[in-house]
Z-matrix of the N, CA and C atoms (Angstrom, degrees):
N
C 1 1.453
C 2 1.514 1 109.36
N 3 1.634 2 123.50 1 151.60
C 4 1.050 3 125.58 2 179.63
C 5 1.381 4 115.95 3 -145.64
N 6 1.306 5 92.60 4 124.35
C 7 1.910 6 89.51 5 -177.71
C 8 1.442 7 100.66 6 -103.18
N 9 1.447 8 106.32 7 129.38
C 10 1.547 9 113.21 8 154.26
C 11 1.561 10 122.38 9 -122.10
N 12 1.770 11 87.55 10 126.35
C 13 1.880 12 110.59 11 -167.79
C 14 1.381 13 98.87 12 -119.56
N 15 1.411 14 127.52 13 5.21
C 16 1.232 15 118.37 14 -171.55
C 17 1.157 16 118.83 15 -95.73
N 18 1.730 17 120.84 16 114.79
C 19 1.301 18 112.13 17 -177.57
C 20 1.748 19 109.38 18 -152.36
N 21 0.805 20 133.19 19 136.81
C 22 1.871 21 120.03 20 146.33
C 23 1.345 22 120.21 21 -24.25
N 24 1.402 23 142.69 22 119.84
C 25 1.734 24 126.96 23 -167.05
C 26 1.669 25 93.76 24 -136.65
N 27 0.946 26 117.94 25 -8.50
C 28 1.303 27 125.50 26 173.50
C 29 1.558 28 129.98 27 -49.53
N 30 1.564 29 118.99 28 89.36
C 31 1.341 30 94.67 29 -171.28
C 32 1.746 31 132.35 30 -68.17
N 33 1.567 32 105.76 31 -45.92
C 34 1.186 33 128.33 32 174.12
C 35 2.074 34 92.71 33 -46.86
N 36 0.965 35 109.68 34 -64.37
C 37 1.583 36 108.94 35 -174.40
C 38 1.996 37 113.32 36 -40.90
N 39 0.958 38 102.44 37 -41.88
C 40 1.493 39 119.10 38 -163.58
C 41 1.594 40 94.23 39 -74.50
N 42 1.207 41 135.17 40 -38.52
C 43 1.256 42 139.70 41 -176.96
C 44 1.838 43 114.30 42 -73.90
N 45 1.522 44 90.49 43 -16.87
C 46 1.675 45 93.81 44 -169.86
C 47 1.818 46 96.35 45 -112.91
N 48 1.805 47 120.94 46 11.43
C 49 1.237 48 123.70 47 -144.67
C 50 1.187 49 119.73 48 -179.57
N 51 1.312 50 122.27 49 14.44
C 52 1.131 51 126.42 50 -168.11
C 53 1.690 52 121.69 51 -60.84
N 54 1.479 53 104.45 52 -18.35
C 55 1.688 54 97.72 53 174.27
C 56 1.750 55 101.73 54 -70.87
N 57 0.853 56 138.03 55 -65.60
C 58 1.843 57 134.18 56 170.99
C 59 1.115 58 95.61 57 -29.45
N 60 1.675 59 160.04 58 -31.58
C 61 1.109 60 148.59 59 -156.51
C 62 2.122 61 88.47 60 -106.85
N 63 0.880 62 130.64 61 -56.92
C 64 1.625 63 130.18 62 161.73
C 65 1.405 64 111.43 63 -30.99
N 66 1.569 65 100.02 64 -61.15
C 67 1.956 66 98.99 65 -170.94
C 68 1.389 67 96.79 66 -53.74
N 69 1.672 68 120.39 67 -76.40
C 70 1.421 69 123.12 68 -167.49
C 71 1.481 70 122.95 69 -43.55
N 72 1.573 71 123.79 70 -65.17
C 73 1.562 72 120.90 71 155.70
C 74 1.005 73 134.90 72 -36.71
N 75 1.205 74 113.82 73 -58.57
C 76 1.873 75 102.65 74 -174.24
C 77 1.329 76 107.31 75 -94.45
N 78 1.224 77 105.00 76 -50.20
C 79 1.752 78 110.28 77 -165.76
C 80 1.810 79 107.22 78 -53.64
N 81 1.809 80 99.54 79 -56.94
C 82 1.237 81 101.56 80 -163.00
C 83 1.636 82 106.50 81 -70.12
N 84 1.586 83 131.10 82 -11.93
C 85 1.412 84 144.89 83 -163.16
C 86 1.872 85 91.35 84 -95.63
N 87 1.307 86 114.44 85 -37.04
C 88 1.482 87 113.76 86 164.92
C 89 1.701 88 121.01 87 -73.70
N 90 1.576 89 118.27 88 -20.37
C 91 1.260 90 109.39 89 171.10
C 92 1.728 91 103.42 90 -71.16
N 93 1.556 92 108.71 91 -63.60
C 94 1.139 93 115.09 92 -167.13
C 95 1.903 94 109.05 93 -34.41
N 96 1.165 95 106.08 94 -53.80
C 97 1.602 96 114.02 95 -171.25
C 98 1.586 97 118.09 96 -62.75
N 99 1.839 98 115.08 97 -24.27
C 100 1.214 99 111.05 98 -178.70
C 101 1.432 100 87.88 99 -92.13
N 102 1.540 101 146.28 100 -63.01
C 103 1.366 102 134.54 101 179.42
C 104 1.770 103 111.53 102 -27.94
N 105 1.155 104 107.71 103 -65.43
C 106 1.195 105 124.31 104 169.68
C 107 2.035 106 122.14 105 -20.05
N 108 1.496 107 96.76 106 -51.88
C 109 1.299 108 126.19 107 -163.91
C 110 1.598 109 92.93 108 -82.76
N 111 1.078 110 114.90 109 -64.23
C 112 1.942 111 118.67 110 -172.97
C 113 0.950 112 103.68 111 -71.96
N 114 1.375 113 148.87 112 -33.12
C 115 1.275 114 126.59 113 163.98
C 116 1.329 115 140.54 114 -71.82
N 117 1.608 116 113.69 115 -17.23
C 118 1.480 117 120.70 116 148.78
C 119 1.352 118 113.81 117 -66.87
N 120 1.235 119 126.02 118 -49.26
C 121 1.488 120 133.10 119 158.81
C 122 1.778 121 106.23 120 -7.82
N 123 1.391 122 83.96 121 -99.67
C 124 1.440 123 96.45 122 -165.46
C 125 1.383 124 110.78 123 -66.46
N 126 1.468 125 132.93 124 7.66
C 127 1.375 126 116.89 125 178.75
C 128 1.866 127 96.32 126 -113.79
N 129 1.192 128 127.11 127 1.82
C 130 1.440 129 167.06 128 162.31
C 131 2.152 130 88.81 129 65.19
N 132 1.821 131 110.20 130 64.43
C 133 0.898 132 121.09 131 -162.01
C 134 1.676 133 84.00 132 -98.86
N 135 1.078 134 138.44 133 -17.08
C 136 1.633 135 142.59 134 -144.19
C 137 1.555 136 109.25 135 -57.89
N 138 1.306 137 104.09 136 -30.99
C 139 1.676 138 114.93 137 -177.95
C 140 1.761 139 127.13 138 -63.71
N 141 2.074 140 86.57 139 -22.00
C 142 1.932 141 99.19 140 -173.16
C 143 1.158 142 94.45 141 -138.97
N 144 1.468 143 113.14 142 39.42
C 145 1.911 144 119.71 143 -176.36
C 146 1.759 145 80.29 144 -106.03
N 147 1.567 146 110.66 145 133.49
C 148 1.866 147 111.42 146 120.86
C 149 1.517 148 116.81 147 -121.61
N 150 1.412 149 93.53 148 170.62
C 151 1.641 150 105.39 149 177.06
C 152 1.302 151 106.46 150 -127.54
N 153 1.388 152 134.48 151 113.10
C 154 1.010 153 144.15 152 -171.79
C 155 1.509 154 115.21 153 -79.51
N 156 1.252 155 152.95 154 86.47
C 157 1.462 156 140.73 155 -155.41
C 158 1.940 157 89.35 156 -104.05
N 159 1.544 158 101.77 157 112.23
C 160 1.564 159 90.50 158 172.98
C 161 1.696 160 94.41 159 -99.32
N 162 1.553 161 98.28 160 153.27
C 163 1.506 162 101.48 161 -167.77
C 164 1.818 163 91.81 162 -137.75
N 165 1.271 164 114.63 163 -159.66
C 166 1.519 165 121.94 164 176.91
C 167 2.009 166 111.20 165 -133.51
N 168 1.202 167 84.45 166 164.37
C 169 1.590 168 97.72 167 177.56
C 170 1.588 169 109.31 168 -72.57
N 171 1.711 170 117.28 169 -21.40
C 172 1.296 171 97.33 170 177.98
C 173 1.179 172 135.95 171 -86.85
N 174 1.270 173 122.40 172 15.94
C 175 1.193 174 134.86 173 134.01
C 176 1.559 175 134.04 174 1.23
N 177 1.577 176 79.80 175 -72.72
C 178 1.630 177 102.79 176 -179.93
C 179 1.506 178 108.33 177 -76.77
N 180 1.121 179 152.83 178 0.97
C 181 1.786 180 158.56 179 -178.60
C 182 1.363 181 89.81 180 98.99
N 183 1.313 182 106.75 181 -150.73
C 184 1.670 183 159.10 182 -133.85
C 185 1.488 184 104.99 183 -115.50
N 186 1.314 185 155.79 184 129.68
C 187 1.428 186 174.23 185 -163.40
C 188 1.646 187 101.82 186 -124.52
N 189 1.086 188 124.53 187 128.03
C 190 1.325 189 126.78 188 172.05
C 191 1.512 190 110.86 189 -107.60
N 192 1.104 191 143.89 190 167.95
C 193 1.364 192 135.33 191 -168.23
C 194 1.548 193 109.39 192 -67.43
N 195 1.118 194 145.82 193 -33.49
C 196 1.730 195 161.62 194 -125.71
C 197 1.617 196 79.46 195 -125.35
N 198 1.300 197 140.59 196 -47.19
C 199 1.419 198 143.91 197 -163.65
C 200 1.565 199 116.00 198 -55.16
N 201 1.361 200 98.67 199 135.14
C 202 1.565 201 107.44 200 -174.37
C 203 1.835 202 98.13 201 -57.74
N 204 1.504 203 120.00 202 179.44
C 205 1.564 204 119.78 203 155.35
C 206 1.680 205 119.15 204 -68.07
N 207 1.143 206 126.40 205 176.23
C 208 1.330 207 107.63 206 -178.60
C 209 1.554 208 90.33 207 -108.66
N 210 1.364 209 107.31 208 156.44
C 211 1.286 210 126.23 209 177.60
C 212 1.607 211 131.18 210 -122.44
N 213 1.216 212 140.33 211 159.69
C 214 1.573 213 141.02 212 -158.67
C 215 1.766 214 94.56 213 -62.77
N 216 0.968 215 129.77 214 -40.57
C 217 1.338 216 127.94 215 152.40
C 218 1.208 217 157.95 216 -43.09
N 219 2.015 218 92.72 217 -25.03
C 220 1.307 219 100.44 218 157.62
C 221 1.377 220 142.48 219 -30.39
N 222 1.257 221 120.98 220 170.78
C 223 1.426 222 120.18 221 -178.46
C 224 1.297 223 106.11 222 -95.80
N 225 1.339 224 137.77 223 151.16
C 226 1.472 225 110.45 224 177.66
C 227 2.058 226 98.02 225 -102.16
N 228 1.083 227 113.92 226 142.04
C 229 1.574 228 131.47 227 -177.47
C 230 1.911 229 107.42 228 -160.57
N 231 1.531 230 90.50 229 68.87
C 232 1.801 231 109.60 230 150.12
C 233 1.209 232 107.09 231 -37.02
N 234 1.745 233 127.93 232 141.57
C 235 1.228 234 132.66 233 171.86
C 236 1.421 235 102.07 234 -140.78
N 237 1.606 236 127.41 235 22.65
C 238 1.284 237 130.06 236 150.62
C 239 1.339 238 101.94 237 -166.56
N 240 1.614 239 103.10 238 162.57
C 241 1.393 240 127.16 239 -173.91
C 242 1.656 241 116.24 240 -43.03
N 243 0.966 242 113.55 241 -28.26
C 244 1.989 243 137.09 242 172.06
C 245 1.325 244 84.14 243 -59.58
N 246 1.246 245 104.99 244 -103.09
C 247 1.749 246 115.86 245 172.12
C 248 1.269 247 132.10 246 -0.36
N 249 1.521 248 105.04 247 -49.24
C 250 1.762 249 109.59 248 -160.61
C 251 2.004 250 92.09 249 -96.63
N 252 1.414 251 103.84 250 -30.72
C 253 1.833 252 107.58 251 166.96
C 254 1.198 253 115.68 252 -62.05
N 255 1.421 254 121.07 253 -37.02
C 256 1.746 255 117.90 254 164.50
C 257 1.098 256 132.54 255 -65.61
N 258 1.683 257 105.10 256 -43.09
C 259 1.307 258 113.85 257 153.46
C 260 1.868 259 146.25 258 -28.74
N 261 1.546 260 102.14 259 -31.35
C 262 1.423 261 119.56 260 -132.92
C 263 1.940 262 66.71 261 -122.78
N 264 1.589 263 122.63 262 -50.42
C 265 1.334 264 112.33 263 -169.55
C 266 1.791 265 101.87 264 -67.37
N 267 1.448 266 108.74 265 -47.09
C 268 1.601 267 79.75 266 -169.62
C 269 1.766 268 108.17 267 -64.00
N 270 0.988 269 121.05 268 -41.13
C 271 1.744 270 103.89 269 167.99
C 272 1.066 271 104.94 270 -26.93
N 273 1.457 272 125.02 271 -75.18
C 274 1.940 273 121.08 272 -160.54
C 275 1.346 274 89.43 273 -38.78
N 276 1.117 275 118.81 274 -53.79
C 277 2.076 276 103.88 275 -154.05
C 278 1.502 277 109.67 276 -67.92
N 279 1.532 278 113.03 277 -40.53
C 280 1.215 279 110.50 278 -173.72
C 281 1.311 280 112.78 279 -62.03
N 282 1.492 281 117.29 280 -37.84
C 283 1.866 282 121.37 281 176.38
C 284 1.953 283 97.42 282 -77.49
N 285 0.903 284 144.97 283 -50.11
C 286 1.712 285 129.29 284 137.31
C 287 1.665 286 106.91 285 16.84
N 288 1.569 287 97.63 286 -75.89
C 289 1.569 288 114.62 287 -153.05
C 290 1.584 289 100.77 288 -77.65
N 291 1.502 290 108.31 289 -28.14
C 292 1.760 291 104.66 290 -161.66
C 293 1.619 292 103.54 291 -83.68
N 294 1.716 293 108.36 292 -31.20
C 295 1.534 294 125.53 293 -169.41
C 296 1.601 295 112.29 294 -74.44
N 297 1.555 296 84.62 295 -52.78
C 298 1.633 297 83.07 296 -157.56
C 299 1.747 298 103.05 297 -130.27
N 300 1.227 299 92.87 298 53.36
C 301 1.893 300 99.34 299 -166.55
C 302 1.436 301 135.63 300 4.78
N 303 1.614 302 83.76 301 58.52
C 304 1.860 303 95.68 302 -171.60
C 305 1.528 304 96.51 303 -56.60
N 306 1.526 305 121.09 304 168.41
C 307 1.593 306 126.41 305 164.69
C 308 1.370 307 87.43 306 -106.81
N 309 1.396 308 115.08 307 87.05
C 310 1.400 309 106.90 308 164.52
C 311 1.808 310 104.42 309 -121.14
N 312 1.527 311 123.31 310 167.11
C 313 1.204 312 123.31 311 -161.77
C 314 1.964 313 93.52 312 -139.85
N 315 0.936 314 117.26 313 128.01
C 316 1.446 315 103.89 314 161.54
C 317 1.599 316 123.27 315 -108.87
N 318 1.821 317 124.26 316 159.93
C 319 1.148 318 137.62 317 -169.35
C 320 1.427 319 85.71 318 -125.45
N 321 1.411 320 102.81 319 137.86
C 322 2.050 321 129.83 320 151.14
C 323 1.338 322 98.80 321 -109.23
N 324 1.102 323 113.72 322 111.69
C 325 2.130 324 111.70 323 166.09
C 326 1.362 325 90.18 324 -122.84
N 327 1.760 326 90.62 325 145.24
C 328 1.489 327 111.45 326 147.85
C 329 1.322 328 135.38 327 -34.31
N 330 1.380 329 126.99 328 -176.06
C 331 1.213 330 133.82 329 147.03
C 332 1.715 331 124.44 330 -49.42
N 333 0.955 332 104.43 331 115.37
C 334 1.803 333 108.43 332 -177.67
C 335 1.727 334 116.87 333 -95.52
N 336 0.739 335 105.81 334 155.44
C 337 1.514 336 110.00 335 177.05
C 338 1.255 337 106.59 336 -167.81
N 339 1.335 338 121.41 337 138.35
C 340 1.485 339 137.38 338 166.03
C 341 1.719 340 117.19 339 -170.24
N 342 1.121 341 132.17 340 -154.25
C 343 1.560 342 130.68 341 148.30
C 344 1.384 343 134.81 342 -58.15
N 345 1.339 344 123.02 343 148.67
C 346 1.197 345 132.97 344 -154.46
C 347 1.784 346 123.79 345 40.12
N 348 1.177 347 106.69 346 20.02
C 349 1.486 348 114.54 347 161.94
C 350 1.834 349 121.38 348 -50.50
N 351 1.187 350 98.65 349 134.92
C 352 2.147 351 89.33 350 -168.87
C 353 1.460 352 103.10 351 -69.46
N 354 0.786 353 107.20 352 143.47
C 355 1.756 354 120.21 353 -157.77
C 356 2.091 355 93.50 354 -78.75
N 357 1.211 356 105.48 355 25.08
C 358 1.709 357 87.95 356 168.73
C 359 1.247 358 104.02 357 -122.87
N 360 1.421 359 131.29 358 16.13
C 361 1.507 360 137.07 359 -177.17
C 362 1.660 361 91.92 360 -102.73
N 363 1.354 362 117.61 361 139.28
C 364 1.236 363 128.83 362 161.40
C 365 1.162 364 126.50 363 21.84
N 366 1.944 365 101.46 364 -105.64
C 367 1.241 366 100.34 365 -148.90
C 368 1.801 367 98.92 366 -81.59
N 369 1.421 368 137.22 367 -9.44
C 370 1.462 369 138.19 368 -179.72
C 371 1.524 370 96.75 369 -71.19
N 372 1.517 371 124.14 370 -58.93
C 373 1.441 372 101.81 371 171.99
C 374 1.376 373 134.21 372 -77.49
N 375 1.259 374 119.42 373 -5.77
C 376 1.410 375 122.68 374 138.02
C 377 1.745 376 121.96 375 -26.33
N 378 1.250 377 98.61 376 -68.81
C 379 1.640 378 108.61 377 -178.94
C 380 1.581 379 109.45 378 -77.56
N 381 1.476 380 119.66 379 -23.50
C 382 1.521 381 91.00 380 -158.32
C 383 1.819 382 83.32 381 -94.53
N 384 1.570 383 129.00 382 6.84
C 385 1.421 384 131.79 383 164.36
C 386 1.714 385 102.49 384 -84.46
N 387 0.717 386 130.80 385 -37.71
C 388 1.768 387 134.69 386 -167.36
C 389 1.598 388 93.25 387 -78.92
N 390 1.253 389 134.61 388 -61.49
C 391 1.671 390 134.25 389 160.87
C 392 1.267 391 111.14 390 -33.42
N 393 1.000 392 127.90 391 -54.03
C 394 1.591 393 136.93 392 -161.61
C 395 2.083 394 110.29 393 -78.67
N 396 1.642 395 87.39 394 -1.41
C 397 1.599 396 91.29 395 -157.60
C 398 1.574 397 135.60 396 56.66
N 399 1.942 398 118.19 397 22.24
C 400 1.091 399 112.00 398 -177.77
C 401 1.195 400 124.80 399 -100.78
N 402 1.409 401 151.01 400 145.80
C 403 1.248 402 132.36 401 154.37
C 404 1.768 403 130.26 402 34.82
N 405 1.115 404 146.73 403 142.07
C 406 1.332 405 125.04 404 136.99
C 407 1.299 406 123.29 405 -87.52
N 408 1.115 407 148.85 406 117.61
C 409 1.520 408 123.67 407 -178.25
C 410 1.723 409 114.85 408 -103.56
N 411 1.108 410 116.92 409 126.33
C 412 1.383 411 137.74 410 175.59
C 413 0.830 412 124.92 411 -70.39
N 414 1.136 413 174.17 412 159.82
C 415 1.571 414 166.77 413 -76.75
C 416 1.564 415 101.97 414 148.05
N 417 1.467 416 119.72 415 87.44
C 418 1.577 417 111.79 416 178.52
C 419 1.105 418 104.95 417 73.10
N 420 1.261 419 129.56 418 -164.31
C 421 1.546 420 124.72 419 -169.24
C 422 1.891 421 111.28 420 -85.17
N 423 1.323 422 106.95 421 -4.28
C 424 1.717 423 109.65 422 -176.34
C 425 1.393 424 104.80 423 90.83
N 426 1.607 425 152.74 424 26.07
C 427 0.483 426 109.08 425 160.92
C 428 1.785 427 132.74 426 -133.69
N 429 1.330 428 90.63 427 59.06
C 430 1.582 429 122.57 428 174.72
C 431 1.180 430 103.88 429 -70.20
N 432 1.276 431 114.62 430 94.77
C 433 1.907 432 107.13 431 161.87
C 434 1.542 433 110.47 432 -58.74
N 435 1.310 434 105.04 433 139.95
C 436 1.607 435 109.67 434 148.68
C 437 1.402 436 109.30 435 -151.74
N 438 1.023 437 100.61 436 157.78
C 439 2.114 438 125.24 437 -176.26
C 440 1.778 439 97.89 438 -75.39
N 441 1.090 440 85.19 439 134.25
C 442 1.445 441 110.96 440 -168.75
C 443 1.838 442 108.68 441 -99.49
N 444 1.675 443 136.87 442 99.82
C 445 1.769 444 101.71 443 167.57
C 446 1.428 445 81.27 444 -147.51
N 447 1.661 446 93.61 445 161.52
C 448 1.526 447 120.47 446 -158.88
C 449 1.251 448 84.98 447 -75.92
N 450 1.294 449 108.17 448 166.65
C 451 1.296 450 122.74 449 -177.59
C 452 1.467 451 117.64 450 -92.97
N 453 1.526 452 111.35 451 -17.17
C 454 1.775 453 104.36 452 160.13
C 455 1.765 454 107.35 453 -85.93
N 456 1.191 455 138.89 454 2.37
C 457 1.373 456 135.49 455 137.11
C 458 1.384 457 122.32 456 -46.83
N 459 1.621 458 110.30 457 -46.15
C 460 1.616 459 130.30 458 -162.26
C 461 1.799 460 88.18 459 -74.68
N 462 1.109 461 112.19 460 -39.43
C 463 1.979 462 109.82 461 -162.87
C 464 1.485 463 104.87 462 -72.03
N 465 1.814 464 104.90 463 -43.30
C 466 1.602 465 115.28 464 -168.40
C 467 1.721 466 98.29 465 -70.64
N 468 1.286 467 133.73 466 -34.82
C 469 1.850 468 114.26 467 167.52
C 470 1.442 469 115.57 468 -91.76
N 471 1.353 470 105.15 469 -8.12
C 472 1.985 471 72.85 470 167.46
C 473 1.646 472 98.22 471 -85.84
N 474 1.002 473 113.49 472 5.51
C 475 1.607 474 108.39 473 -169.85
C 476 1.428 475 91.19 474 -78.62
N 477 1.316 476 120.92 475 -35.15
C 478 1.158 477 133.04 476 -148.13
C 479 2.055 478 96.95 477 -93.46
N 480 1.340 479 110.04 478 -27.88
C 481 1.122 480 107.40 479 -171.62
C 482 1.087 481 127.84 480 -92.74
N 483 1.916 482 99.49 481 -16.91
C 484 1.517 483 105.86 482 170.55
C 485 1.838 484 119.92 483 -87.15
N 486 1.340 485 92.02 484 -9.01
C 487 1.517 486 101.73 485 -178.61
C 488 1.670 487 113.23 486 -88.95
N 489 1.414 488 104.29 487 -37.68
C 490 1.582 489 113.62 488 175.50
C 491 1.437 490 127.87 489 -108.35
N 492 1.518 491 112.00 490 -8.28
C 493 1.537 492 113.69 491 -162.75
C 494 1.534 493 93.86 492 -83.02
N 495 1.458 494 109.56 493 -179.45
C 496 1.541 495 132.68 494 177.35
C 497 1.371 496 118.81 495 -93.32
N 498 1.103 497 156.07 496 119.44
C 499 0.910 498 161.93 497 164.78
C 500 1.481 499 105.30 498 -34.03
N 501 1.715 500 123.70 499 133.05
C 502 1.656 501 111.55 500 175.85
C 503 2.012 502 86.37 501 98.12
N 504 1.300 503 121.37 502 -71.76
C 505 0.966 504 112.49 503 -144.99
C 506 1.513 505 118.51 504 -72.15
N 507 1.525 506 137.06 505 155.79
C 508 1.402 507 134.28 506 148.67
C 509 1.198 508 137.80 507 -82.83
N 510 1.525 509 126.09 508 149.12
C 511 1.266 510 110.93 509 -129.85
C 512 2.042 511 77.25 510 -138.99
N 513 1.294 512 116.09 511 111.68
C 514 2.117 513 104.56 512 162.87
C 515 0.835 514 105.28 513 -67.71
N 516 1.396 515 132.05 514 165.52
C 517 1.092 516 143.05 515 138.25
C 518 1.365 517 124.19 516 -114.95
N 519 1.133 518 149.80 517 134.57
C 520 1.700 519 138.37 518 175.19
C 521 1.582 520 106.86 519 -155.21
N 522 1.001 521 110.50 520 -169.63
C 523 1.624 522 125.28 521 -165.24
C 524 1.312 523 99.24 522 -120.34
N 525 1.169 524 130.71 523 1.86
C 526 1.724 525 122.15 524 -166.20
C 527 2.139 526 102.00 525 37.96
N 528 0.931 527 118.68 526 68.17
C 529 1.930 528 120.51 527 -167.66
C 530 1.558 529 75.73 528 -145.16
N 531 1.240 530 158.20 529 17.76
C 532 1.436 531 121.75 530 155.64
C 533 0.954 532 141.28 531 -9.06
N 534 1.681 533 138.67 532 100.45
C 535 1.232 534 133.25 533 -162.75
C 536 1.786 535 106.34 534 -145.79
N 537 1.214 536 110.77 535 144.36
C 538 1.421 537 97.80 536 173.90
C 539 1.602 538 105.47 537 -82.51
N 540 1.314 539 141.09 538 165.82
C 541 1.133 540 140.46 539 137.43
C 542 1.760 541 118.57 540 -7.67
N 543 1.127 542 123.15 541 -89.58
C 544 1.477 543 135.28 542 -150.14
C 545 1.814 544 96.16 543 -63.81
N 546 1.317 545 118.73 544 -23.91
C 547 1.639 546 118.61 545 161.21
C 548 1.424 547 118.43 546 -111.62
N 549 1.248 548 108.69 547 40.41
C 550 1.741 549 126.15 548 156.29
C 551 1.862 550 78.13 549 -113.74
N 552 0.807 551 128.01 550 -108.30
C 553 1.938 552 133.66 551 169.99
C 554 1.490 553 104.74 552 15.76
N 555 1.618 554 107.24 553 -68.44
C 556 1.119 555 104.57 554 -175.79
C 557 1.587 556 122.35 555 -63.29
N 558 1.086 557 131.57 556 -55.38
C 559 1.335 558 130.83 557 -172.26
C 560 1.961 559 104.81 558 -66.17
N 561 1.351 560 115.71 559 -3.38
C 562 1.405 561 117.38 560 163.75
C 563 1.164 562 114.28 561 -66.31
């Protein structure tokens, strides 16, 4: 089995950088899958192989407050370079699965948060700015909802997805925590 979590997730970064967001997403999500692929191959493991591709919800765009949740059905509509690189990897896997009958499964999760998070995602520089006594700064006016789940939630369903999911299929994940931005900020 193989989990792949490795990616650039950075939006603000991807806009100032988007080729590092290309190499890592697609390219490096295309090494993993052809390594991936020949070595079940030739060890003729392919039958009790998965490949776990964890991906994100932003994929699908932007949620407005009135907006349903997004669902495995969604449409996909990237609205930054992060986005449109996540985008482009779960394709590779899904053409993976249609070409060369990878057992691969994909994940969309929310926004995560817990410990040891890199302090340029949200809610960690939120706090290590509120400690410091500086500013908060908001991103546009704040009011981008996104789904909020801890990140030992995020471990316990892919655990769950690589053990029970379908091969081919995509799998959400979220916290049911809907929140816009500026009251994730606020309650910091």
């Amino acid at each position: 089995r193989v989990a792949h979590l490795a990616a650039e997730s950075h939006v603000d970064r991807s806009i100032d950088d988007p080729e590092a967001f290309l190499n890592t997403n697609v390219l490096g999500t295309f090494s993993l899958l052809k390594a991936s692929l020949d070595f079940w191959r030739a060890s003729e493991m392919l039958d009790q192989a998965r490949f776990l591709h964890v991906s994100t919800d932003e994929v699908y765009g932007s949620l407005n407050a009135a907006d349903p949740a997004f669902s495995e059905s969604s449409p996909y509509r990237p609205n930054s370079p992060y986005a449109a690189s996540k985008a482009a990897s779960d394709h590779l896997v899904r053409s993976f699965v249609a070409t060369y009958n990878m057992p691969a499964l994909i994940t969309n999760c929310s926004n995560n948060y817990g410990p040891y998070q890199h302090p340029e995602k949200l809610i960690p520089l939120m706090i290590i700015h509120a400690l410091e006594g500086k500013s908060l700064p908001i991103y546009g006016d704040g009011s981008n909802v996104r789904d909020w789940l801890h990140v030992s939630d995020h471990c316990d369903a892919l655990m769950a997805v690589i053990e029970r999911g379908r091969v081919g299929e995509t799998y959400n994940i979220g916290g049911g925590n809907e929140q816009n931005n500026r009251d994730v900020v606020g309650a910091i």
